[in-house]
C-alpha positions, -999 to +999 in steps of 0.1 A: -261-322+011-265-309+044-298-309+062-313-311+101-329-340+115-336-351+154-328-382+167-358-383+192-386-365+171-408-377+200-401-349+223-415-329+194-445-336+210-440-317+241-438-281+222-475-284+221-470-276+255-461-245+249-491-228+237-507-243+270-484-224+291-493-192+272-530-193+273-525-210+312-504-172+315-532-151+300-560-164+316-539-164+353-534-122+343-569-117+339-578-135+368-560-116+393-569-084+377-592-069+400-628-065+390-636-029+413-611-007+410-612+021+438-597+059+432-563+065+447-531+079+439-518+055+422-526+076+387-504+100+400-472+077+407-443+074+390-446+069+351-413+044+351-433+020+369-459+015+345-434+009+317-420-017+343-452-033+346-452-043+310-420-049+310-426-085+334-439-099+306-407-101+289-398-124+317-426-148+309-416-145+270-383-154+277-394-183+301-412-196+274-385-196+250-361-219+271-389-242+274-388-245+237-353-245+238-351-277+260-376-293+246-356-292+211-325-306+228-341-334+241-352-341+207-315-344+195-311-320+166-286-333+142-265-324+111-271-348+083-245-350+057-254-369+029-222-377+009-235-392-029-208-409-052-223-414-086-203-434-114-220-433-145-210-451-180-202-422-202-220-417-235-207-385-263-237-375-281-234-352-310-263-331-326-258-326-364-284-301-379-296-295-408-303-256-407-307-253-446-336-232-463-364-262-464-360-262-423-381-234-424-413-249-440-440-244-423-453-286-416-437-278-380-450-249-357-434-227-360-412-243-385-391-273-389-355-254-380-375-236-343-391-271-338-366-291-342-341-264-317-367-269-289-371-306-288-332-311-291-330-284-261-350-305-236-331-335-248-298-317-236-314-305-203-329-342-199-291-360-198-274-342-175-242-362-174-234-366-211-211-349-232-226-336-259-212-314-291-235-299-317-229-299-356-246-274-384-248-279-425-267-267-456-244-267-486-211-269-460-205-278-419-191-264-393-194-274-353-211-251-332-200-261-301-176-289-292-182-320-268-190-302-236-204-308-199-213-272-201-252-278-209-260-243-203-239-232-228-246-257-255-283-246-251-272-208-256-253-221-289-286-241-301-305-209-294-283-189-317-287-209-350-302-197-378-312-207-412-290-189-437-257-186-414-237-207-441-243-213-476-275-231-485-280-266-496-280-298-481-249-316-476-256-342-455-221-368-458-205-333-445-225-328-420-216-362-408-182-361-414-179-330-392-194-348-364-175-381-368-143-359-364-155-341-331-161-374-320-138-402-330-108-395-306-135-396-277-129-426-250-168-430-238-180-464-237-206-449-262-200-431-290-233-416-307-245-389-339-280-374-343-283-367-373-314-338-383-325-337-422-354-327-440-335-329-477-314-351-502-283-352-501-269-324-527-239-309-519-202-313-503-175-337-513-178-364-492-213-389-495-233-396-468-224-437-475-190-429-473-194-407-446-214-440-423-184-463-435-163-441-412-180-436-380-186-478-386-147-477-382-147-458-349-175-477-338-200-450-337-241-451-339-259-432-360-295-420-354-310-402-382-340-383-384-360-372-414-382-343-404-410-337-430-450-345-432-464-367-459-474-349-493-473-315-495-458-288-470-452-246-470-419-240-479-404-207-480-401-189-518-382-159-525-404-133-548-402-099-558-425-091-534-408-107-507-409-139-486-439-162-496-446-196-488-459-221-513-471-256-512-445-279-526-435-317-522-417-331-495-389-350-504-366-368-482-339-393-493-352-420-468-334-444-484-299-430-476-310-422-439-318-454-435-288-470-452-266-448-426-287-460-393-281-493-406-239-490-416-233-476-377-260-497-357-282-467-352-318-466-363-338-443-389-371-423-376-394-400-398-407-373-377-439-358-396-450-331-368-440-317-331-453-344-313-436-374-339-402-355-332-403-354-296-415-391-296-380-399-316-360-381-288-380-397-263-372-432-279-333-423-284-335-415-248-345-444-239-324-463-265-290-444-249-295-447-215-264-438-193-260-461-167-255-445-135-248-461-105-253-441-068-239-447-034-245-427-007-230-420+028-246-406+056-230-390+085-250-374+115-238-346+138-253-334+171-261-301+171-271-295+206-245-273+224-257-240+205-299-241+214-284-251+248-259-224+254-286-203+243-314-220+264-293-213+298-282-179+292-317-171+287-326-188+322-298-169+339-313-138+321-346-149+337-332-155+374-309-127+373-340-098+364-363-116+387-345-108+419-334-073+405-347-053+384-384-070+383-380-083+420-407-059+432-430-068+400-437-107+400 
């Protein structure tokens, strides 16, 4: 990172100076302006040497501006490069999401599935040097988008999911089979699944327990999350007339999530509205803190020769005009 910074900023000080000299300049002008004027000729002289009159002022402006000039070398402008070298301790997260029909009731604003996408985005942008992979299911799982530095693009991919993509159900062992295999042949120091739900388990061929026996193998931690309020909630009902929702009971297999958070180390939350669900991210962000470690190297360049060239070439402007072109003039 590159910036400018003066070795003595106490010659700063001196530029207030500078307006001095300019109200000094303007007060000396009307001063020697004289106060009778008496008819003569002089209307009918040469235009040119009007323009020239005005003209002396240039020489005054310029005057002014190797003032400033000088005053800025003396303050030492310098080049400050600040080199940073950051180590961090590196930590794979994948997000596995349930996208199935019941993610669109109604308990979340909008819904479950939009909620849910919008917390998880500002968890992505929050950890900046994680990889990160994301994971869909209903009734089967697929990955969305691989382990990836690429945050921007893993936010574009969260953006794009939407509830009906695959076949509908809720198969969560799948689900978390799909993300044990994106992430088992990573070599972070921490190895860690997210896992979204708002169902039982009811689909796919693998069960969630033997799904968590796994990623205990290959020493990964399982969060999961079951999003749902207490009671009842909207859900979503196909009718002849259309799309209705309808008041029906929540059900989440708690019991399961819980058994998986406790197979991998990991830790089972129940998110019941917006603000419960970004308090869980919040606390896995805190639980799965990378560990970053900074040094940084500063090196300092003068930066003097170019306001000087300038300043001189401005003075030799100066002496040059004022015993030519203006020497009749000042």
């Amino acid at each position: 990172m590159k910036g400018i910074t003066f070795g003595e900023p106490q010659f700063l000080y001196l530029l207030l100076i500078v307006p001095a000299i300019i109200a000094f300049y303007i007060f000396k002008q009307h001063k020697t302006s004289a106060s009778l004027r008496m008819p003569g000729l002089q209307s009918f002289g040469n235009p040119d040497n009007t323009f020239r009159n005005y003209l002396r002022y240039l020489l005054f402006a310029v005057r002014v501006a190797a003032i400033s000039l000088l005053i800025l070398i003396l303050a030492r402008p310098q080049a400050t490069n600040v080199l940073q070298n950051v180590t961090t301790e590196g930590i794979d997260i994948v997000l596995t999401l349930d996208i199935s029909g019941s993610m669109l009731a109604r308990d979340f604003k909008p819904d479950r599935l939009e909620a849910s996408k919008n917390v998880a985005t500002e968890f992505i942008s929050g950890r900046p040097y994680d990889r990160m992979g994301l994971v869909v299911f209903s009734g089967e799982s697929f990955t969305q988008c691989p382990l990836t530095t690429d945050h921007a693009v893993l936010i574009n991919l969260m953006r794009d999911i939407q509830s009906g993509m695959i076949e509908d159900g809720t198969a969560i062992g799948m689900g978390l089979a799909t993300a044990i295999n994106r992430i088992k042949d990573s070599e972070a120091i921490s190895k860690v699944i997210i896992l979204l739900t708002d169902g039982v388990n009811n689909r796919g061929e693998i069960a969630p327990a033997t799904a968590a026996g796994i990623a205990k193998t290959y020493g990964i931690r399982v969060y999961t999350i079951g999003v749902g309020t207490q009671g009842m909630a909207p859900y979503p009902v196909q009718t002849p007339f259309g799309l209705r929702y309808q008041n029906m009971p929540v059900e989440i297999d708690e019991g399961i999530l819980k058994e998986i958070a406790q197979t991998t180390g990991g830790r089972y939350f129940r998110a019941t509205d917006n603000d419960k669900l970004m308090q869980v991210y919040e606390e896995i962000d805190r639980l799965e803190k990378s560990k970053i470690d900074v040094r940084q190297y500063t090196r300092k360049e003068e930066r003097y020769l170019l306001p000087a060239l300038f300043a001189f070439c401005l003075i030799g402007f100066e002496m040059i005009t004022r015993n030519t072109l203006f020497r009749n003039l000042t």
